[in-house]
C-alpha positions in Angstrom: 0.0 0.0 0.0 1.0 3.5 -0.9 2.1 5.6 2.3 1.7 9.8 2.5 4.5 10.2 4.7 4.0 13.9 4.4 0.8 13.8 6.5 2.5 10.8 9.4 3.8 11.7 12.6 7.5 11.1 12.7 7.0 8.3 14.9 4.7 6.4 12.3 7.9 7.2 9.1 9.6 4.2 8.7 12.9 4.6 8.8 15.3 3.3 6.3 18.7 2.7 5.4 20.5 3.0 1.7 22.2 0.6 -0.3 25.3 1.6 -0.4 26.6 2.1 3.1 26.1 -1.9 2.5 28.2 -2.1 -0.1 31.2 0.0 1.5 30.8 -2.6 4.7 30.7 -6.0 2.3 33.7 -4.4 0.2 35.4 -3.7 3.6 35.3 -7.6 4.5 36.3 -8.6 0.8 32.6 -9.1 0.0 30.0 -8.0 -2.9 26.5 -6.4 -1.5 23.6 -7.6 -3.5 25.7 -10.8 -4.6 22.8 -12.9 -3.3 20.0 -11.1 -2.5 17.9 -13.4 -0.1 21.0 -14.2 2.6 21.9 -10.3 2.2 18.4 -9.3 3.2 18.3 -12.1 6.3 21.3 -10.0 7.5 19.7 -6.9 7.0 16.6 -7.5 8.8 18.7 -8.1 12.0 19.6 -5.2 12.1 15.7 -4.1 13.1 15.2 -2.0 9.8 11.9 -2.1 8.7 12.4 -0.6 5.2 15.2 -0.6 2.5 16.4 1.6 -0.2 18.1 0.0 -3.0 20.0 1.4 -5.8 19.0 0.0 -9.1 20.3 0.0 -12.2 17.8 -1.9 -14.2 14.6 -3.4 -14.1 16.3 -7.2 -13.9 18.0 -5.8 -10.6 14.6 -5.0 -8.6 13.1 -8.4 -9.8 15.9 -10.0 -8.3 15.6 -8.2 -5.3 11.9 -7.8 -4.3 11.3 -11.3 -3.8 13.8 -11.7 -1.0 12.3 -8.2 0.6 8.8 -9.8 0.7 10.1 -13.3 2.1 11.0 -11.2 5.1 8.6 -8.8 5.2 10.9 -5.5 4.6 9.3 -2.0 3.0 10.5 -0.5 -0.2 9.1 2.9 0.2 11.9 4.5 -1.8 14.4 3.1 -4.1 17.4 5.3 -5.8 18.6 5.1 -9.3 21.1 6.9 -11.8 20.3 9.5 -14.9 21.6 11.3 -18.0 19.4 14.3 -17.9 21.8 16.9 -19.3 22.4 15.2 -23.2 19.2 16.0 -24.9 20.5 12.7 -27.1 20.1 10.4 -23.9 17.0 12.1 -22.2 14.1 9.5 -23.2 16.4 6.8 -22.9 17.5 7.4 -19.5 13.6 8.2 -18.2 12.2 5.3 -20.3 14.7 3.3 -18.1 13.8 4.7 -14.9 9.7 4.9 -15.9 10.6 0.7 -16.3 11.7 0.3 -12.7 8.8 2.5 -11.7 6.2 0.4 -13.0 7.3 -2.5 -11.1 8.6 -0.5 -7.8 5.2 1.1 -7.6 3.6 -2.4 -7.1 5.4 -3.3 -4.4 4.7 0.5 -2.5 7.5 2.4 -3.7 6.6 6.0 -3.0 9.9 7.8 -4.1 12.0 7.2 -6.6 16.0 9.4 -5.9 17.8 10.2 -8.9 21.3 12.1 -9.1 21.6 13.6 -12.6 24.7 12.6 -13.4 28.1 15.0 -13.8 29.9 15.0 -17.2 32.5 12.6 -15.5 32.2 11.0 -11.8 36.0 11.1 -11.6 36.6 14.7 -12.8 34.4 16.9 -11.7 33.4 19.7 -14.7 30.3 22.2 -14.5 28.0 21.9 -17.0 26.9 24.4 -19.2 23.9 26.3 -18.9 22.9 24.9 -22.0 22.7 21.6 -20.6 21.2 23.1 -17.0 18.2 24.2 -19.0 17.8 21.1 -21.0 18.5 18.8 -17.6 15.9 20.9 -15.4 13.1 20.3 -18.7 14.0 16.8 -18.5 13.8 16.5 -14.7 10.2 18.2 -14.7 9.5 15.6 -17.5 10.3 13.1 -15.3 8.5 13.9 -12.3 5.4 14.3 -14.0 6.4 11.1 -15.8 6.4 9.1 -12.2 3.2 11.2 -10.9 0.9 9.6 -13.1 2.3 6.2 -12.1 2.0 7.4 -8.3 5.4 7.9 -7.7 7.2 11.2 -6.4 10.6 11.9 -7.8 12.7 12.9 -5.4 16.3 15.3 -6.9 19.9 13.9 -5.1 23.3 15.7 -5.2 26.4 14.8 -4.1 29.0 17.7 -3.6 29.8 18.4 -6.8 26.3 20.4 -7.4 27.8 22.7 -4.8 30.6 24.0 -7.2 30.2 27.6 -8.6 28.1 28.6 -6.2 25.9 25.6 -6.1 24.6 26.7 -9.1 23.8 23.3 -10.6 21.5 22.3 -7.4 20.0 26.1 -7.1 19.3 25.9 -11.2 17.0 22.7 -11.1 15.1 23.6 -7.8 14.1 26.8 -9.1 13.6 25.7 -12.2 11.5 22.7 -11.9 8.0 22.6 -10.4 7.6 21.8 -7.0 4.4 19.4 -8.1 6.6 16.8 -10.1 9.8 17.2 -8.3 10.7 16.9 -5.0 13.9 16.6 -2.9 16.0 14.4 -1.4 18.2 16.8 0.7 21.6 14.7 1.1 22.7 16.5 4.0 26.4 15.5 4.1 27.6 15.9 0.6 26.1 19.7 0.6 28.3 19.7 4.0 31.7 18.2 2.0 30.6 20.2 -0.9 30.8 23.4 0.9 34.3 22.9 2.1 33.4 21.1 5.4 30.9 23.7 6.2 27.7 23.0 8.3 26.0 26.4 7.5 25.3 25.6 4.4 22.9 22.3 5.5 21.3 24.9 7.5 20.8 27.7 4.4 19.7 24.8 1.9 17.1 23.7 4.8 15.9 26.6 5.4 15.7 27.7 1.4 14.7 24.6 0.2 12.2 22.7 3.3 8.6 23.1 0.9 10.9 20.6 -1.2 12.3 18.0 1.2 10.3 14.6 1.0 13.4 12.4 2.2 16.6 12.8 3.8 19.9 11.0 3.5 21.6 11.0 7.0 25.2 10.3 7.2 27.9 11.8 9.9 31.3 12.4 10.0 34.2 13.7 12.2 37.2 16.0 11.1 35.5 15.7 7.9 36.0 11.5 7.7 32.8 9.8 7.7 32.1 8.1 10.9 31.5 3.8 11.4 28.2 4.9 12.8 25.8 7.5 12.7 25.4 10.1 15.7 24.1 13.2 16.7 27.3 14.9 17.4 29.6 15.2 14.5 30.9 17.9 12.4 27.1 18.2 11.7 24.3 19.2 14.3 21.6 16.8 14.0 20.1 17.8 16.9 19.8 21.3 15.9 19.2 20.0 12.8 15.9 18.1 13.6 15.0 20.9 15.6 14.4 23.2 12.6 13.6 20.7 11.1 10.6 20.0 13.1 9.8 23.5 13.0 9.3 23.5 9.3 6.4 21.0 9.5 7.5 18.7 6.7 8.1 15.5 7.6 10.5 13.7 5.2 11.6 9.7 4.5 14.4 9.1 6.7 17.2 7.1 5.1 20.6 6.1 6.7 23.6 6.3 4.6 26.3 6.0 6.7 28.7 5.0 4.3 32.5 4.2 4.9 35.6 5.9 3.2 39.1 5.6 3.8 40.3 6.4 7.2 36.7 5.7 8.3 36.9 4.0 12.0 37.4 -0.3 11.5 35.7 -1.6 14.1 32.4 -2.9 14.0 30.4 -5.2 11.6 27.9 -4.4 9.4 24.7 -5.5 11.3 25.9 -4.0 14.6 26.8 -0.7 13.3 23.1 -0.4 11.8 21.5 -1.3 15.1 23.0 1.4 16.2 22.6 4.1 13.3 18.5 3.0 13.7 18.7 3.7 17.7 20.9 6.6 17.2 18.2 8.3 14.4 14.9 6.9 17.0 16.1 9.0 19.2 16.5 11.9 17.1 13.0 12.0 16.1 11.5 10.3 19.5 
């Protein structure tokens, strides 16, 4: 069943967890995430999760991977997947892809599907042009209105390079698309590393940008190196954060992404850290 989580307490929004903090923990122990779906989700649901956001890459990868989320029971209320939304030759291409994976994801309750327009080159970051801004904001919008009639909300990612030139790439497509067919899925640590390791920033895009936010992806770090495990205290507020964040009514997905990087803390396994990412984020919102 579809779920409004705009208009449930935050006690009743299920809290998730992404991916790929998965896949940095299995490639940490010499492992591949996703390698075989139904003993990967057994560990994941002992970690207490209720709810799971996967990245996809194509329709064959969900059918593999819904069938081991129903065996035990977990939600897919949000799922995250790639675009080229900036190469007017790749536009219908890329959505037709994504509008495929909707038409299944939406059966099983998918509410939101998270897509990063991709850069120009992962590996070497380059602006784009405002040519392909315009032409990536138009395709966005196309997108999100796309997913609407199929009763899914599409949700815009960034990672830090958006925040380059003044974060005119992620300012560009939220003023430029309608708030109707696209919404936002406010990555709160990659605006902080895109800004120079700056935390006022997640407070300006919150405050500019909170009408938009239908899910958040929470990671932490400290001294700028992402932590083993999600906490409050960090080189990011959440506690102040949640505080204004309350205040602005809305009422976002919450979706752990506490991902590791080199440097990051070696210490704990992957089940144990995420039993303690999902106490550490109940009792941010308790």
């Amino acid at each position: 069943m579809s779920v409004d989580y705009k208009n449930l307490r935050f006690k009743e929004t299920p809290i998730s967890s992404n991916g790929y903090n998965w896949t940095t923990f299995y490639r940490r122990e010499g492992k591949v995430w996703g390698a075989e779906w139904g003993q990967d989700m057994k560990l994941y649901a002992q970690t207490g999760l209720k709810a799971f956001e996967p990245g996809i890459e194509n329709i064959e990868m969900l059918k593999k991977l819904i069938p081991a989320m129903q065996d035990i029971q977990i939600a897919l209320p949000s799922l995250y997947t790639n675009s080229v939304l900036h190469e007017e030759a790749e536009v219908r291409s890329s959505i037709q892809s994504i509008l495929a994976i909707a038409e299944t994801a939406v059966e099983y309750g998918c509410d939101i599907i998270v897509t990063n327009p991709s850069p120009i080159d992962w590996n070497n970051p380059k602006n784009k042009t405002d040519a392909q801004l315009v032409t990536q904001s138009k395709a966005m919008n196309q997108l999100g209105k796309e997913l609407k009639d199929r009763g899914i909300k599409l949700a815009y990612h960034t990672h830090d390079m958006e925040l380059k030139a003044g974060a005119r790439e992620i300012h560009h497509t939220l003023q430029n698309t309608d708030p109707d067919y696209v919404g936002f899925c406010f990555d709160t640590h990659w605006v902080y590393r895109g800004s120079d390791n700056s935390q006022l920033p997640v407070f300006d895009i919150l405050k500019m940008y909170a009408d938009r936010i239908i899910e958040l992806h929470l990671r932490q770090s400290a001294g700028g190196i992402w932590k083993e495990t999600f906490t409050a205290a960090g080189d990011i507020d959440y506690t102040e954060f949640f505080a204004k964040l309350k205040e602005t009514k809305h009422k976002p997905l919450l979706v752990i992404e506490q991902c590791l990087e080199q440097n990051s803390p070696n210490s704990l396994d992957v089940v144990t850290a995420h039993k303690m990412d999902l106490e550490a984020v109940s009792k941010l919102i308790a």
